[in-house]
N, C-alpha and C positions, 0 to 999 in steps of 0.2 A: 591282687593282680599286679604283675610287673608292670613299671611305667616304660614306656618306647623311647628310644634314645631324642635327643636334639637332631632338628635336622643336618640333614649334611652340607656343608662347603661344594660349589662345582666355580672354580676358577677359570676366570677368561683364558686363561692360555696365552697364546701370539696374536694379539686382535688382527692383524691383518692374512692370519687362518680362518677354518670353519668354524673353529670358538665360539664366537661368538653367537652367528647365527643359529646355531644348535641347539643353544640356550632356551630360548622362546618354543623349541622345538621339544624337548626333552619335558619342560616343563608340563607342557599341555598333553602329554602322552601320559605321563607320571603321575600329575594332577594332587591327589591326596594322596594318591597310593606311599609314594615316596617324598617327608616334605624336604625340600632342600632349596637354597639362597646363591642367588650368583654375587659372586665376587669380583668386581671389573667397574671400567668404566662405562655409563649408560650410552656415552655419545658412540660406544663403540658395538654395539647392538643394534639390529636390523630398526630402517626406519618404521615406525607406526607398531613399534613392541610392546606389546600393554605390560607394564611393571610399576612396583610400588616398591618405594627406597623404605631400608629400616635400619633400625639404626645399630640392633643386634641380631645375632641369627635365630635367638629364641620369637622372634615377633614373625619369622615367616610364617608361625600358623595360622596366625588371622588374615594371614593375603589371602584373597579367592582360587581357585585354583587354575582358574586361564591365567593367572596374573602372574609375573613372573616377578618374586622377591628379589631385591638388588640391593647388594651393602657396595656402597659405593666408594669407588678407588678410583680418583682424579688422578688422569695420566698427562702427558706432558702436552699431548698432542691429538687432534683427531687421526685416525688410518683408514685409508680408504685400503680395500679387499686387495690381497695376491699381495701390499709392496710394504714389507715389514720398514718400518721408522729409527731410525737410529734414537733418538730422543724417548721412544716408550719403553726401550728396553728395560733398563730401571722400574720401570711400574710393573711389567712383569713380575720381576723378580720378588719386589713388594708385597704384589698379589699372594705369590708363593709361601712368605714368610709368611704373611697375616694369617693366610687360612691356618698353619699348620700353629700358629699360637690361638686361635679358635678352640684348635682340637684338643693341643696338649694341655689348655686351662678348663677342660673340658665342658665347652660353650657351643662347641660341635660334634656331630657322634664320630665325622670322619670328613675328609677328604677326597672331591673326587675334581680332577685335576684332567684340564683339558690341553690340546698339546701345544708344547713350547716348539721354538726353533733355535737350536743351540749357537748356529754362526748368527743371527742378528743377536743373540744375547751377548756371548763373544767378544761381537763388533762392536754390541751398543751399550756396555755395559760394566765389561770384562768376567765376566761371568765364565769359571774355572771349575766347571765339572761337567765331566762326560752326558750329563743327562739329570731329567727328574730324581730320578732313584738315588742318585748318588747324591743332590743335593738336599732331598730330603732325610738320609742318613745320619748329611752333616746338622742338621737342623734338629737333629733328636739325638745329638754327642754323638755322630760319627758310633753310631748300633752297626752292630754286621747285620746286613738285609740278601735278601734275595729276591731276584724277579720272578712270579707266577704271572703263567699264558692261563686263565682260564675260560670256561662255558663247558654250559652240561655236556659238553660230548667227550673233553677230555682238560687233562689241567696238566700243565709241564712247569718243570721248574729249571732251564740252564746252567749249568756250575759255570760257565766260564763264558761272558757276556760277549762286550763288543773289546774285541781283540780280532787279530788274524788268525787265521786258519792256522798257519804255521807255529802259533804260541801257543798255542792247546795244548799240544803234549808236557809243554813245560808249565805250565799253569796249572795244569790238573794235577795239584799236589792232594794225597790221604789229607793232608788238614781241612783242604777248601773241600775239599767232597763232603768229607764226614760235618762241616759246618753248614754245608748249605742241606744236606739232608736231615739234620737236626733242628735247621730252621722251618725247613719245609713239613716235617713231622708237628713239628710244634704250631706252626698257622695251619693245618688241617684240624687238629686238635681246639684251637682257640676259636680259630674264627669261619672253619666250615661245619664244628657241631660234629667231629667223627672221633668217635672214639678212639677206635684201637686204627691208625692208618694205615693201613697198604701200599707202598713203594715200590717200584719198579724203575731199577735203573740201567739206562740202557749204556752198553760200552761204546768205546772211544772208537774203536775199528772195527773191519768189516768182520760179522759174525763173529765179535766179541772178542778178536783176536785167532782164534780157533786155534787155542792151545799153542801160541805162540808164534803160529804159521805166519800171520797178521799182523804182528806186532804184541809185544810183550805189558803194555801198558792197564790192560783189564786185568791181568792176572796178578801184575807185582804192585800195581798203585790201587787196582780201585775192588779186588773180589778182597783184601784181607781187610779190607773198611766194612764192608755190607756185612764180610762176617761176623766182626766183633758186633754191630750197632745189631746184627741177627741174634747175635748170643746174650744181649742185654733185655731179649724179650721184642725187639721193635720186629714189625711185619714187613721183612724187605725182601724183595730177590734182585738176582742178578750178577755180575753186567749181562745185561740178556743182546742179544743183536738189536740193534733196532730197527731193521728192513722186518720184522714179525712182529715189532711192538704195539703199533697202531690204527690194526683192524681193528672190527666190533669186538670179534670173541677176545681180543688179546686185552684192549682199553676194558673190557668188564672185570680182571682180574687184581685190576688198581684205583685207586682215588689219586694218586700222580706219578707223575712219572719224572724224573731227575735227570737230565740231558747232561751228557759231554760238553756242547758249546750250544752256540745260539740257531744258527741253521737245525740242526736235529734239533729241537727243542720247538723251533717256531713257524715250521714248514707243518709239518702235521696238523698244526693246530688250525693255520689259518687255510688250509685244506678244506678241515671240516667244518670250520666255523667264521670265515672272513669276516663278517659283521658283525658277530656277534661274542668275537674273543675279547677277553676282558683285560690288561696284568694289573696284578695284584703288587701292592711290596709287602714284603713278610718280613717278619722283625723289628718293625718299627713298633714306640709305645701307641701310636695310632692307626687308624685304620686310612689306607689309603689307595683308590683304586684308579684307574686312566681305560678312556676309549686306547684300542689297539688301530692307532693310525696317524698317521703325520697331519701338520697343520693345512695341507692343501690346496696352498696357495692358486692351484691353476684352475680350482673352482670356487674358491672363498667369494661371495658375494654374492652367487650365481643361483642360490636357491635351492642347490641342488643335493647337498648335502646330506648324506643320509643321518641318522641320531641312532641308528639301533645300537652300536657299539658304547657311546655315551650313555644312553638308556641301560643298556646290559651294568656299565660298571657300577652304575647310581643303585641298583636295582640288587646288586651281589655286595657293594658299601652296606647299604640298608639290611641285609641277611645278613652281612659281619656285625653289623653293630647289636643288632639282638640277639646274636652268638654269644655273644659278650655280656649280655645282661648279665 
């Protein structure tokens, strides 16, 4: 019988976001099903939080399972809800490192990573990358990754993230397409358990260009890519429009779909699935997933916070990591 992975890493995030309070929330929904250990400070957790400090993340399976496992990360400062601290920023960042040498010594099955706030990292810290994804790249030797949107209803993968509207066309080089659908082909294969993958990738303009009327960019940058990686055997079509891509009948013809940029890519998704959207990073040597939602400051504290997106990533963590057995 295969043995089940180490529990997974769920990091505090921005303690003065939902982080926190999620935590205690996640836990008791998860219970055994999924085990996993917060990594943060305790003083920064809802008052009267039942948890038990350990001292590695192997011992969370002897916590109860109301109880919420805590490897603890002394930060500089208490946070009170909604008003990020200049002083914890650094423990943030801390958090972030530890967990992902957790994983990469393989003492964790993965990471799942609650949300930071880039301008107090920034401001309190100097912290020099666009976002999680990027800094976890650099934390695994600067890997080329990509961002997956997933949940059962459908899964995207962006070529071209947070940029403007106006750089698209120039960004969207054959290299970065052909890399990120190679990526995204390979974590379908790894860590969703699909054999042979299905791809669908939608073009940059309206109705795919339509033969140039639209713009030339599907035709001369991104249909002689899909050809070769088609002619290699991989199951791809496209550039298909993608105002047809993201009905039922259309989403049953693919396990993902591969975006232009981030709007097409992230509109659809949290459409169908607001709560329950997951992203993934792909290409990293570990597995690493994050609720799909910012820190939340205008309700951190408030109780009110939902955990199903949290729950969702711990829950698709846990199905990568026995992917991977």
């Amino acid at each position: 019988m295969t043995a089940l992975p180490l529990p997974l890493i769920l990091t505090c995030g921005e303690p003065a976001g939902v982080g926190p309070e999620l935590a205690p929330k996640v836990r008791a929904i998860l219970g055994a099903e999924v085990p996993l250990v917060w990594l943060g400070d305790p003083r920064h957790l809802p008052a009267g939080t039942p948890l038990q400090e350990v001292s590695s993340p192997d011992q969370a399976g002897a916590v109860a399972p109301g109880v919420l496992p805590v490897l603890r990360h002394d930060f500089a400062a208490p946070n009170p809800p909604g008003q990020p601290v200049a002083e914890n920023a650094a423990g943030v960042v801390q958090v972030i490192e530890r967990a992902v040498a957790y994983a990469q010594s393989g003492q964790a099955a993965g990471v799942v990573t609650a949300p930071i706030h880039k301008k107090a990292l920034k401001d309190g810290a100097g912290f020099a990358f666009p976002g999680h994804t990027e800094f976890l790249a650099h934390l695994a030797g600067d890997v080329p990754v990509v961002m997956m949107l997933a949940s059962p209803l459908l899964r995207v993968v962006p070529a071209t993230i947070h940029i403007a509207l106006a750089e698209v066309p120039g960004a969207l080089t054959p290299a970065l397409l052909e890399q990120t659908i190679r990526l995204t082909h390979a974590g379908l294969r790894r860590d969703f358990g699909i054999v042979d993958p299905r791809i669908a990738v939608a073009g940059l303009n309206p109705h795919a260009g339509e033969g140039g009327a639209m713009g030339w960019e599907d035709a001369r940058v991104m249909a002689p890519v899909i050809a070769r990686l088609r002619a290699e055997g991989m199951a791809i079509v496209g550039p298909l429009p993608a105002d047809t891509m993201f009905h039922a009948r259309a989403r049953a013809s693919y396990d993902a779909a591969v975006c232009a940029y981030h709007d097409q890519a992230l509109i659809p998704i949290k459409t169908l699935d607001f709560d329950g959207g997951v992203n993934v990073t792909l290409g990293l040597p570990f597995i690493r997933t994050s609720p799909d939602h910012g820190t939340a400051f205008d309700i951190a504290g408030k109780g009110v916070a939902l955990p199903d997106s949290t729950v969702a990533a711990a829950r698709m963590a846990w199905h990568m990591a026995k992917s991977r057995l």
